[in-house]
Legacy VTK file of the C-alpha trace (Angstrom):
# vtk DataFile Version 3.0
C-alpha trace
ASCII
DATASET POLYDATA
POINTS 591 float
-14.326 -19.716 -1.223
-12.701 -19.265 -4.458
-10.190 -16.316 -4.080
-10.328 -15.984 -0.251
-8.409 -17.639 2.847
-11.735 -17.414 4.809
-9.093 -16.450 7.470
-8.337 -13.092 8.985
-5.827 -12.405 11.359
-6.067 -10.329 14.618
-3.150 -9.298 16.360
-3.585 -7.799 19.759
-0.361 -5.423 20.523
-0.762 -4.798 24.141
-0.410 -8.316 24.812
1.771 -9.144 21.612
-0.511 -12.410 20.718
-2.753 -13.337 18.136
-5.242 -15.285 16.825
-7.252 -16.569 13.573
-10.960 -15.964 12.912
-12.552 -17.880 10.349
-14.843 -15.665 8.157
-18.009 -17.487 6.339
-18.292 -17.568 2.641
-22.011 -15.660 3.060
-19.932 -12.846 4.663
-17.215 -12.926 1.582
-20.636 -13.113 -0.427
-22.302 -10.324 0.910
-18.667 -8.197 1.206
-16.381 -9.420 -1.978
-13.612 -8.551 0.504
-11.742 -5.289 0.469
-13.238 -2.368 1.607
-16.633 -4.552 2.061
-14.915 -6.825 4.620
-13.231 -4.138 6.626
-16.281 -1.906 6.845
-18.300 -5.094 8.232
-14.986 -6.570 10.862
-15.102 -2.446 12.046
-18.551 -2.548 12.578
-18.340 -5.584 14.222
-15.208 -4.995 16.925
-15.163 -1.272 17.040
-16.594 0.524 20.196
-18.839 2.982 18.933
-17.684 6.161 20.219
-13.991 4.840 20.499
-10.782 7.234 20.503
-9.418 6.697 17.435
-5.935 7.052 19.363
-7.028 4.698 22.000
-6.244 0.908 22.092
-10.182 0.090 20.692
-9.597 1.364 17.603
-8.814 -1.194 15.097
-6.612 -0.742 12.392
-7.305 -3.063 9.342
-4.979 -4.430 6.668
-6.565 -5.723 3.191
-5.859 -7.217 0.148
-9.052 -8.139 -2.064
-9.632 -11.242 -3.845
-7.971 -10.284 -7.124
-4.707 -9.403 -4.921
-2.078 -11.823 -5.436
-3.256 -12.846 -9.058
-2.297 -12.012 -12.403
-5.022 -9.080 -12.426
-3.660 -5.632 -13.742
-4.054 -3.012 -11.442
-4.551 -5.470 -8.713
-1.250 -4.604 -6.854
-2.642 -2.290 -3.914
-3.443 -2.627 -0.055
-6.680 -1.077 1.770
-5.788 0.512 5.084
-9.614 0.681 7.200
-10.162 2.134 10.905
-11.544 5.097 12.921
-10.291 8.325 11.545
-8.135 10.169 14.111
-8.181 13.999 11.669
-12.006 13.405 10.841
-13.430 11.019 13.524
-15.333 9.272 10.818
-14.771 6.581 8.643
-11.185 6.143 7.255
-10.414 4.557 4.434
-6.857 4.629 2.676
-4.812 2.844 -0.244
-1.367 2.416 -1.408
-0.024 0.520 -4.914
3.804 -0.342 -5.094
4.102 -4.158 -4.073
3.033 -4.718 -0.708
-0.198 -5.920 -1.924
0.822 -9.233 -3.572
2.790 -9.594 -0.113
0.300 -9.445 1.881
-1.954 -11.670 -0.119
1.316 -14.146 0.491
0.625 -14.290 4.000
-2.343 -16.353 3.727
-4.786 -13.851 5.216
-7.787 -11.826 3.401
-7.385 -9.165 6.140
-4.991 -8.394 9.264
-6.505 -6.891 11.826
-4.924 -5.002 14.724
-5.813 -3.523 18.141
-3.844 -2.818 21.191
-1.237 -0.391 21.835
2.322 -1.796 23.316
4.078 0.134 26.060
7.195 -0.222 23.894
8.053 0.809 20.245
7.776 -2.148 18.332
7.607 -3.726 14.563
5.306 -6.416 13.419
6.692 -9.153 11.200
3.968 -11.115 9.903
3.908 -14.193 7.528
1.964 -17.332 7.088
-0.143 -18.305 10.074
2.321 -16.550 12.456
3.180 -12.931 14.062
6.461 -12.224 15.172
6.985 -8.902 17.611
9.936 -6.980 17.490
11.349 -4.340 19.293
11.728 -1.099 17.442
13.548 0.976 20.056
16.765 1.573 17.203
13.998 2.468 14.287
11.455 4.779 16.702
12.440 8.449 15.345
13.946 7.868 11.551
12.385 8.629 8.463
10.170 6.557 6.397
12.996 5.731 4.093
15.416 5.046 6.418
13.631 2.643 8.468
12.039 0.587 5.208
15.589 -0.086 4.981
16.543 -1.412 7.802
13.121 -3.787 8.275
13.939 -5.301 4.591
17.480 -5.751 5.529
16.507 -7.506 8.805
14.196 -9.849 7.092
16.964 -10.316 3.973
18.983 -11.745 6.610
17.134 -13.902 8.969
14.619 -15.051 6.870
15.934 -16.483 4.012
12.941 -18.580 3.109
11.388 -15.365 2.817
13.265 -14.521 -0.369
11.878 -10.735 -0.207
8.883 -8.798 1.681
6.724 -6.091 1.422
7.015 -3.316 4.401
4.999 -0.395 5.458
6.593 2.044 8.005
5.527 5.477 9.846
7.520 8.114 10.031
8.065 10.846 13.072
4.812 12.191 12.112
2.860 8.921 12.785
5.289 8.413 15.738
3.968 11.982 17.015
0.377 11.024 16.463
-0.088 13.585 13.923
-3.756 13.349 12.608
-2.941 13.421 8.829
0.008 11.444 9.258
0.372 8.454 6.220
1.607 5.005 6.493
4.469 4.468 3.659
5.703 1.671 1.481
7.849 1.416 -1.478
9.510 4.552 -0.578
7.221 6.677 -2.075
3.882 4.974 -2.160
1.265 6.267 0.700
-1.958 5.214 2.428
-2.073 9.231 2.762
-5.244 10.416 3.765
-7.118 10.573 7.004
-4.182 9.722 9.617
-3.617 5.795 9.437
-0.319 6.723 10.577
-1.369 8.492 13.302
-3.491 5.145 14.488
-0.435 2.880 13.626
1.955 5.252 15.855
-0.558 5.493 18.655
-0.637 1.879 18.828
3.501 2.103 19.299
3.786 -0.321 15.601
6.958 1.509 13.833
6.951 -1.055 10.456
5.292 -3.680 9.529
6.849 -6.465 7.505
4.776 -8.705 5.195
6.132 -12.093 3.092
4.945 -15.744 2.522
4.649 -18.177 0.069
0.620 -19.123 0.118
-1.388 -18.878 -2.865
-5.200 -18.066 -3.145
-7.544 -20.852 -4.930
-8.797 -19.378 -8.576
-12.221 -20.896 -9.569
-10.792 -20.700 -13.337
-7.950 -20.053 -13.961
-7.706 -20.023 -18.025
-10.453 -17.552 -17.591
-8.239 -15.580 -15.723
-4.770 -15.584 -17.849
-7.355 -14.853 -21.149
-8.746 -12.047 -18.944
-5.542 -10.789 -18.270
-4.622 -11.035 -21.896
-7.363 -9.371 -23.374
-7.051 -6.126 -21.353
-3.398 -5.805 -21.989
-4.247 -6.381 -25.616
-7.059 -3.775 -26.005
-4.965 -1.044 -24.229
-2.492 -0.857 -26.215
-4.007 1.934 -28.266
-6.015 3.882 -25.239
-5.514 7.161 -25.446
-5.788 7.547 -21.818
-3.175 4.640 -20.591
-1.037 6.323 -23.180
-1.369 9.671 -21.531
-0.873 8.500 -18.067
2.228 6.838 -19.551
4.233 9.529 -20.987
2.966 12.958 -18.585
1.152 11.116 -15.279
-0.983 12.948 -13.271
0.750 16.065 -13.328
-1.106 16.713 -16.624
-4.252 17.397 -14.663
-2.277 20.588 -13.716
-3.040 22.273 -17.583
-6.049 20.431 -17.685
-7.423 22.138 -14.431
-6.366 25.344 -15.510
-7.951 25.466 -18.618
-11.058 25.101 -17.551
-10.509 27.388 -14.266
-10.975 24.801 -11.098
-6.909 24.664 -10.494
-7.024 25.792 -6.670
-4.970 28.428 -5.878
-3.849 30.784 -3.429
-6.250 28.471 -0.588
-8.870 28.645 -2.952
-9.189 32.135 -3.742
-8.605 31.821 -7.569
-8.765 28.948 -9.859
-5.563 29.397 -11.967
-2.039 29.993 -10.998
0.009 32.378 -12.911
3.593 30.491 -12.612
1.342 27.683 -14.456
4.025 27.040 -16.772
7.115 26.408 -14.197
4.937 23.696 -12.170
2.810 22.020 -14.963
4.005 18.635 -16.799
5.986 20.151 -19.020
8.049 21.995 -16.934
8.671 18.589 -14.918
9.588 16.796 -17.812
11.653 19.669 -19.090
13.827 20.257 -16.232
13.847 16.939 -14.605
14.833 13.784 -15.498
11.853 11.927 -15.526
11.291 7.943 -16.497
7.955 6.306 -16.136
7.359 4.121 -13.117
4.636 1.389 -12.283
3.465 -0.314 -9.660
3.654 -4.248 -9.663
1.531 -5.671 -12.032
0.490 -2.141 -14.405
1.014 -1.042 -17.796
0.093 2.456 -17.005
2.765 3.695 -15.189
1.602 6.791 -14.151
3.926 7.380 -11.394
7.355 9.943 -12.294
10.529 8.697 -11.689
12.437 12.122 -11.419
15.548 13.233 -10.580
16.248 16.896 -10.232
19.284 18.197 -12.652
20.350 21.501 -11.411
20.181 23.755 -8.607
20.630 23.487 -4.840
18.329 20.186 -5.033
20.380 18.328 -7.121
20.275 14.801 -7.152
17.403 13.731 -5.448
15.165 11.750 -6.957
11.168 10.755 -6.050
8.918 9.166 -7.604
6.561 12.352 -7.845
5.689 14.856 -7.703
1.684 13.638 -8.250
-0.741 16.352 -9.312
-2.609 16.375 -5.999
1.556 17.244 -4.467
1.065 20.105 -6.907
-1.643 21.664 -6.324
-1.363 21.709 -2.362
2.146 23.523 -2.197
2.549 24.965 -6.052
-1.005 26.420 -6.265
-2.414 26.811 -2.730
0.585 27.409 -1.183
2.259 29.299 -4.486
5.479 27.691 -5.213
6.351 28.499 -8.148
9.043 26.024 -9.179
8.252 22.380 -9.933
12.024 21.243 -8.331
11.095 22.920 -5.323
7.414 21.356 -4.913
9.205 17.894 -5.705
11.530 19.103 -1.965
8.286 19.610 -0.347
7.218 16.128 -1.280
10.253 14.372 -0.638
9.911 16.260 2.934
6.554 15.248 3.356
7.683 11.379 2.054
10.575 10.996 4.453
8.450 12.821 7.793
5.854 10.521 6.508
3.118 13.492 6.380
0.097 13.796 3.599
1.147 16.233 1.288
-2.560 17.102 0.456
-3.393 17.946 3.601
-0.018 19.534 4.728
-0.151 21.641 2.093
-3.688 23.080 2.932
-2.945 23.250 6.567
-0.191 25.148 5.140
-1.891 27.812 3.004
-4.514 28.536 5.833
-1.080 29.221 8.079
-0.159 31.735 6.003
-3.762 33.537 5.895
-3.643 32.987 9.080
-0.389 34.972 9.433
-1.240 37.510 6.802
-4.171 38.221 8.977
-2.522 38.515 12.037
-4.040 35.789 13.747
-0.992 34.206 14.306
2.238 35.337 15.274
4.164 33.595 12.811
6.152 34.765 9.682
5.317 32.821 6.293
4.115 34.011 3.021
2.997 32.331 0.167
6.081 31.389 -2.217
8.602 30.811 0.709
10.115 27.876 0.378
11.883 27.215 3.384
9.328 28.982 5.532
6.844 25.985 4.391
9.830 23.391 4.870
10.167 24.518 8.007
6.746 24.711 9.460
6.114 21.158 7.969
9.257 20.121 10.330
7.440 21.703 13.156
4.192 19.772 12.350
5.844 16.206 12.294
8.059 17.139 15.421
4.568 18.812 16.782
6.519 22.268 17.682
5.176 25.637 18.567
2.640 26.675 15.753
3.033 22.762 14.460
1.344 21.621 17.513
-1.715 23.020 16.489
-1.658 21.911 13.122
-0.700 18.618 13.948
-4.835 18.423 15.279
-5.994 18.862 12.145
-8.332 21.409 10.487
-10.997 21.877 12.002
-9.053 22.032 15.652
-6.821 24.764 13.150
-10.328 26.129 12.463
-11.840 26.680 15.811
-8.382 27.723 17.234
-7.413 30.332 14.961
-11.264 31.830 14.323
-11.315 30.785 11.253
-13.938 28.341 11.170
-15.780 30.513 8.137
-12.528 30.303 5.827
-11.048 26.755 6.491
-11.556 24.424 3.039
-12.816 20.896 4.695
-15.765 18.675 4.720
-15.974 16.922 7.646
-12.157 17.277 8.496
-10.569 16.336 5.275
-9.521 19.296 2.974
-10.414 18.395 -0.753
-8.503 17.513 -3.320
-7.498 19.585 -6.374
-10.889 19.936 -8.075
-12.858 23.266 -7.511
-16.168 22.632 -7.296
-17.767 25.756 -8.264
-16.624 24.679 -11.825
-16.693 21.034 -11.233
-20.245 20.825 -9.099
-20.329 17.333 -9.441
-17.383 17.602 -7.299
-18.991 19.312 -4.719
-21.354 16.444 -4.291
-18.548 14.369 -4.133
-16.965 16.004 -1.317
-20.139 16.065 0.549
-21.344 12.984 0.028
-17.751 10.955 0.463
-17.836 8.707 3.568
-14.407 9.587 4.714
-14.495 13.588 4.540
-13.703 15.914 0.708
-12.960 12.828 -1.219
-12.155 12.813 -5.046
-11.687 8.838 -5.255
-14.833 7.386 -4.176
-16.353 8.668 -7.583
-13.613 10.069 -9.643
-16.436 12.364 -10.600
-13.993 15.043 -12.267
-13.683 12.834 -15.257
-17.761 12.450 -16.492
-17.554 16.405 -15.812
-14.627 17.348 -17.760
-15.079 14.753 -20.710
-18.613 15.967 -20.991
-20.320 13.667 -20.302
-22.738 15.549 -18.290
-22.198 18.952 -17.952
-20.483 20.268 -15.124
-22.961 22.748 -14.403
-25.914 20.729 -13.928
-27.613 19.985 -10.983
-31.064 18.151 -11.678
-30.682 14.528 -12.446
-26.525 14.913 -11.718
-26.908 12.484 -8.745
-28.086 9.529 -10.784
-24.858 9.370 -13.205
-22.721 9.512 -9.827
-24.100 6.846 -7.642
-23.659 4.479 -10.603
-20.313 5.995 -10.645
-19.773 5.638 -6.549
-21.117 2.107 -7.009
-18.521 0.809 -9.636
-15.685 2.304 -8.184
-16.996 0.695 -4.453
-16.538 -2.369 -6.695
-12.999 -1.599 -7.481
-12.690 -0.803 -3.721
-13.844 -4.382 -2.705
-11.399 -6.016 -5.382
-8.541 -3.103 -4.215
-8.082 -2.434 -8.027
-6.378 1.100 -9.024
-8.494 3.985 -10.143
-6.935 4.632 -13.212
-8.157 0.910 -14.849
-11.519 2.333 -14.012
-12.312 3.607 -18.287
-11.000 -0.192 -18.596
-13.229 -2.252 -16.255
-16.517 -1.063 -16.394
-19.826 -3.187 -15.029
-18.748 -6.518 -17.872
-15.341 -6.688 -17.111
-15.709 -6.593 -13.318
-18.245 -9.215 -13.879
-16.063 -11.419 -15.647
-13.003 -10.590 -13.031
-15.385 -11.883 -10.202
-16.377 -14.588 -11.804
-12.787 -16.054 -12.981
-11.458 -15.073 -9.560
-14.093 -16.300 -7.080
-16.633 -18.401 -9.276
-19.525 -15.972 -8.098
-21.744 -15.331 -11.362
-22.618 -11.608 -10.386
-24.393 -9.596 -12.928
-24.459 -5.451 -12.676
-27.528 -5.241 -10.618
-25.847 -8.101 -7.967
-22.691 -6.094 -8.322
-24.805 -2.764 -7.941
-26.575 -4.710 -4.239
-22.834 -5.659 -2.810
-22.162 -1.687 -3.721
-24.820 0.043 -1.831
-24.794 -1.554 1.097
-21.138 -1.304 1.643
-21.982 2.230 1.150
-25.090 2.136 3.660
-23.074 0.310 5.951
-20.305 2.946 5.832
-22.867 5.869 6.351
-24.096 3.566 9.923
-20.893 3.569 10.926
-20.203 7.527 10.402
-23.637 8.223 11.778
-22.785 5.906 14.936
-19.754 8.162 15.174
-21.949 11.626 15.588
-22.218 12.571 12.124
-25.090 14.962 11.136
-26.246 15.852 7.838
-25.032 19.598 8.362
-21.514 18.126 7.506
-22.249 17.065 4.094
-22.234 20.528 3.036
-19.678 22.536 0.873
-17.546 25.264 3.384
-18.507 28.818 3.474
-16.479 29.854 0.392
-17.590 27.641 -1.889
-21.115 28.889 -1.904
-20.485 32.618 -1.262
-17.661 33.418 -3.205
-16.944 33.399 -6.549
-14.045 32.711 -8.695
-12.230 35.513 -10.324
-11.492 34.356 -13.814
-14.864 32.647 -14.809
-17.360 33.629 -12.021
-18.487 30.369 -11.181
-20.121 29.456 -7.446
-21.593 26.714 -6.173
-24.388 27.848 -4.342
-25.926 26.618 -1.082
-29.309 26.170 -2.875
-27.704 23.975 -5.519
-25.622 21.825 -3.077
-28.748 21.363 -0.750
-30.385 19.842 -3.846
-27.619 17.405 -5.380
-27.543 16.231 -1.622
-30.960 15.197 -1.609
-31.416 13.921 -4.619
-28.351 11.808 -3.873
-29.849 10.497 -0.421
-33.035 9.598 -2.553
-30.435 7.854 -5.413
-29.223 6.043 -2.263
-32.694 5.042 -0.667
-31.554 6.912 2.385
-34.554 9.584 4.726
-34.062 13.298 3.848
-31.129 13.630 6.822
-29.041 10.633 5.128
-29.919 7.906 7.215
-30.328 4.367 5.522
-32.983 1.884 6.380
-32.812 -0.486 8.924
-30.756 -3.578 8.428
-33.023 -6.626 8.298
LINES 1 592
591 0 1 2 3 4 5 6 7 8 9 10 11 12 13 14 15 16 17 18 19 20 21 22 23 24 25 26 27 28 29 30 31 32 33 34 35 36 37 38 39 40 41 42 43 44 45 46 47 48 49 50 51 52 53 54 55 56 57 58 59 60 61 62 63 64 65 66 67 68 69 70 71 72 73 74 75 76 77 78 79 80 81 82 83 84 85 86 87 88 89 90 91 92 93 94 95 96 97 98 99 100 101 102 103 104 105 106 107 108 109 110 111 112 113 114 115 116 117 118 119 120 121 122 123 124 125 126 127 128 129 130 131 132 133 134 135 136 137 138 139 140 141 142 143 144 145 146 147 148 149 150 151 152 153 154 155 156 157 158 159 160 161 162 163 164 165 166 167 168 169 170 171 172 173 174 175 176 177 178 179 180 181 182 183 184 185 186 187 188 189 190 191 192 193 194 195 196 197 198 199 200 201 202 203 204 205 206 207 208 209 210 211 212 213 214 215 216 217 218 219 220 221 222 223 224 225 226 227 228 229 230 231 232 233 234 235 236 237 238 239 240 241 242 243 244 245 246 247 248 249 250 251 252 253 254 255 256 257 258 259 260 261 262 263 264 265 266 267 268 269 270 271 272 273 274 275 276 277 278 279 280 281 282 283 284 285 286 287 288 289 290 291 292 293 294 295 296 297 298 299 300 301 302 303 304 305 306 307 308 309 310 311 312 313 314 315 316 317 318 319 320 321 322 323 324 325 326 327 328 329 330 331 332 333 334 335 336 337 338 339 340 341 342 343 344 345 346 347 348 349 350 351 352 353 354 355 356 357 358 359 360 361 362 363 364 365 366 367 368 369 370 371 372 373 374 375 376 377 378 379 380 381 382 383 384 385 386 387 388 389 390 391 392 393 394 395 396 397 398 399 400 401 402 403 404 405 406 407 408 409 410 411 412 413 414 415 416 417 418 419 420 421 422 423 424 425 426 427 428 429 430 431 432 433 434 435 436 437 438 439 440 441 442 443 444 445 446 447 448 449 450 451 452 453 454 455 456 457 458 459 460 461 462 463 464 465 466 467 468 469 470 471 472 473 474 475 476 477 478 479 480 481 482 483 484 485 486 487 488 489 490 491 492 493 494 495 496 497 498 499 500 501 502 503 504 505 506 507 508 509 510 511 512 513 514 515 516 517 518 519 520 521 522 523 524 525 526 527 528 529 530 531 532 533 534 535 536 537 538 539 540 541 542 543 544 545 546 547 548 549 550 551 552 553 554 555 556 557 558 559 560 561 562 563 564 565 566 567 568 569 570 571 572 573 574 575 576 577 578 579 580 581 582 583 584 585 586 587 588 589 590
């Protein structure tokens, strides 16, 4: 099929060998690839009921069909398997350049199960796996040991010319549940603990490169495509934005509206706004836009720190989500000391989002006396430290290193811990945003702001973020599109650029398939069904799509706002009737 190897490779580590599995153009059909693929090959070879540390658990590489092309925004990897920090469904992506590698290799997916008795690194390029031992990379950093694997493959593979790695760091190693798999330095698959799967199966790196090229059903189709998008962006006022402040902008906009988390939720605006917002990065740092492969956005900041006892290092970073997790929940109030914190997090290879929750309910924890353990919100090294004990899984870190709701349940704290089904949420209060809260409920992979983006309809008005009745409508056409994207692997910030005629037109110049938005709309939900089967085959019940305890019982300071139990009740069911699902969230049968 048109943009598709109809070829997936599964690589079994306990026995280092592999094999090829041929994958039917009605399944590419039915899946466009991506996220669609991976959800059906996990339904397919996953034990229900497996440990996602054990051997059974399959971890999935992915590029979509428009990886490897000329596509903007195309540039990214999917990362699919058995969450080890929610014991759901995982999903997790990463931009940088290891996409277009892995398209290289000549496979639509990599799929790996197994665990070796030995550290080990995975070198994998067209038709062929090579196993190597990993005993002098098991216990550096994520930077150190991208290094080395490049330099490795720079030197005994010169038909290579140049490859795309992904490495763990001593978190993954140490099987902690929210640990991230890294590339590019500073690009992460960072939420819900692929690391921890890739270190449980012993893989330290894996190194991607070939020279194959995908099939195009028209390719003047495509370069025009490509062409017009770059030309009608010039003047969007959003790629502009993105371009000269990046995410960290969402910081002001947040706080204007009063849904920037802070102090572990308690408020919803941070009084040291001004030394942590985009300005104050921009000011004090120097900054440079950076982009992925393949994007004229460039969201990403390029910063180097000027003065003071960080000087010199330079991130790409700190990212909004970075900056809400330590400089509002956790109060830091400097923006070169949140950027330390991330570079920690980076080089430990550790999800900042969920590091710095874990961190904030610490220090309630602490202020409460539940814990013996002196940290305070604002302390710097404190929160350095205790992230060092959570990679290296020591004393208090142990715990953490379970995850929230083991935190939770340890700590008696189950009534204030900020989760839905494991995952802590992203920067987006819901009690202002309540379209939010429906996101993180509804989200097949725990408190998810991705799978709808839902923040932006809300705060550009175009539904009001109050509203309950008929909200669920506007946000399944939202989940759907962006499911799309997820199929394709296509970055979230394109999504104002390709809506429902674009992707259309994408599909078609890609893969030849003539898909209008009700086709595309089909391929969307029952990904989505297909994902809920797999969560509910893990033990999920419908009392986990609901909001935690605060959310709906307390109110926010500066504007009042709550989310009410009532109201969150009633955007779920209307959203399982959107979805054609029974009134606990179960879809229909498969034919």
């Amino acid at each position: 099929m048109f943009g598709f190897y109809n070829m997936v490779l599964r690589v079994n580590v306990t026995h280092k060998s592999f094999d090829l599995k041929i994958i039917p153009d009605s399944v590419l059909r039915q899946t466009l690839g991506g996220k669609g693929l991976a959800t059906h090959l996990l339904l397919s070879h996953n034990p229900p009921g497996v440990d996602p540390l054990g051997p059974d658990n399959h971890l999935i590489f992915a590029s979509g069909p428009v990886g490897g092309t000329g596509i903007w925004g195309s540039c990214r990897h999917g990362i699919y398997t058995k969450s080890p920090q929610t014991g759901y469904y995982s999903e997790s992506y990463s931009g940088g350049t290891v996409g277009d590698y892995i398209a290289a290799t000549g496979f639509d997916a990599v799929m790996i199960h197994g665990a070796s008795d030995e550290p080990l690194w995975l070198e994998i390029s067209e038709k062929t796996v090579h196993f190597h031992s990993a005993q002098d990379l098991w216990g550096l950093k994520t930077y150190q040991t991208e290094d080395k694997v490049k330099a490795w493959i720079k030197e005994n593979r010169p038909e290579a010319k140049s490859s795309g790695v992904v490495v763990i760091g001593p978190a993954g190693e140490n099987t902690v549940s929210f640990a991230v798999i890294e590339n590019d330095y500073w690009r992460s698959a960072g939420r819900t603990g692929t690391g921890s799967v890739m270190g449980s199966k012993r893989i330290k790196a894996i190194a991607f490169w070939g020279n194959c090229r995908k099939e195009l059903a028209d390719m003047a189709l495509t370069r025009s495509f490509v062409k017009d998008i770059a030309q009608k962006s010039k003047d969007n006022p959003g790629v502009k934005a993105y371009k000269s402040m990046g995410t960290p902008m969402m910081v002001d906009i947040m706080s204007n509206v009063g849904s920037f988390p802070s102090r572990y939720w308690r408020k919803g605006t941070s009084e040291h706004r001004e030394n942590i917002n985009a300005g104050a990065l921009h000011s004090r740092c120097e900054v440079k836009p950076h982009a992925c492969k393949k994007c004229f956005i460039a969201c990403g900041r390029l910063t180097t720190i000027k003065e003071g006892r960080h000087e010199g290092l330079t991130i790409d970073g700190p990212e909004y989500e970075t900056i809400y997790s330590f400089g509002g929940l956790c109060e830091v109030d400097s923006i070169e000391e949140i950027a330390y914190l991330n570079d920690l997090c980076d080089g430990l290879g550790l999800d900042t989002m969920s590091a710095g929750n874990l961190t904030a309910l610490t220090i309630e924890a602490s202020r409460q006396k539940k814990i013996e353990y002196k940290i305070d919100y604002g302390q710097v090294d404190q929160i350095a430290d205790l992230l060092k004990d959570i990679a290296y899984r020591r004393g208090v870190g142990d715990i953490l290193a379970h995850g929230i709701k083991y935190v939770a349940k340890a700590w008696d704290m189950e009534d204030q811990a900020i989760h839905v089904k494991g995952l802590e949420p992203a920067g987006y209060d819901p009690r202002v945003l309540k379209g939010m809260g429906l996101a993180y409920g509804a989200s097949d992979r725990g408190a998810c702001h991705l799978r709808s983006t839902f923040y932006k309809p809300e705060l550009s008005k175009m539904i009001d973020p109050d509203q309950i009745s008929g909200k669920a409508h506007m946000f399944v056409e939202w989940e759907d599109r962006l499911t799309i994207f997820d199929t394709l692997i296509l970055c979230r910030f394109y999504r104002d650029l390709y809506q429902w005629e674009e992707l259309s037109t994408m599909i078609k110049a890609v893969t030849g398939l003539d898909l209008d938005r009700e086709s595309m709309k089909s391929i969307a939900r029952s990904i989505t069904d297909d994902t809920r089967r797999f969560n509910l085959q893990e033990g999920l019940t419908p009392l986990e799509d609901m909001l935690p305890k605060r959310f709906t019982t307390e109110a926010l300071p500066e504007t009042g706002k709550i989310i009410t139990e009532g109201q969150m009740k009633q955007l779920l069911v209307d959203y399982y009737k959107e979805r054609g699902w029974d009134e606990n969230g179960t879809p229909p049968k498969k034919d």
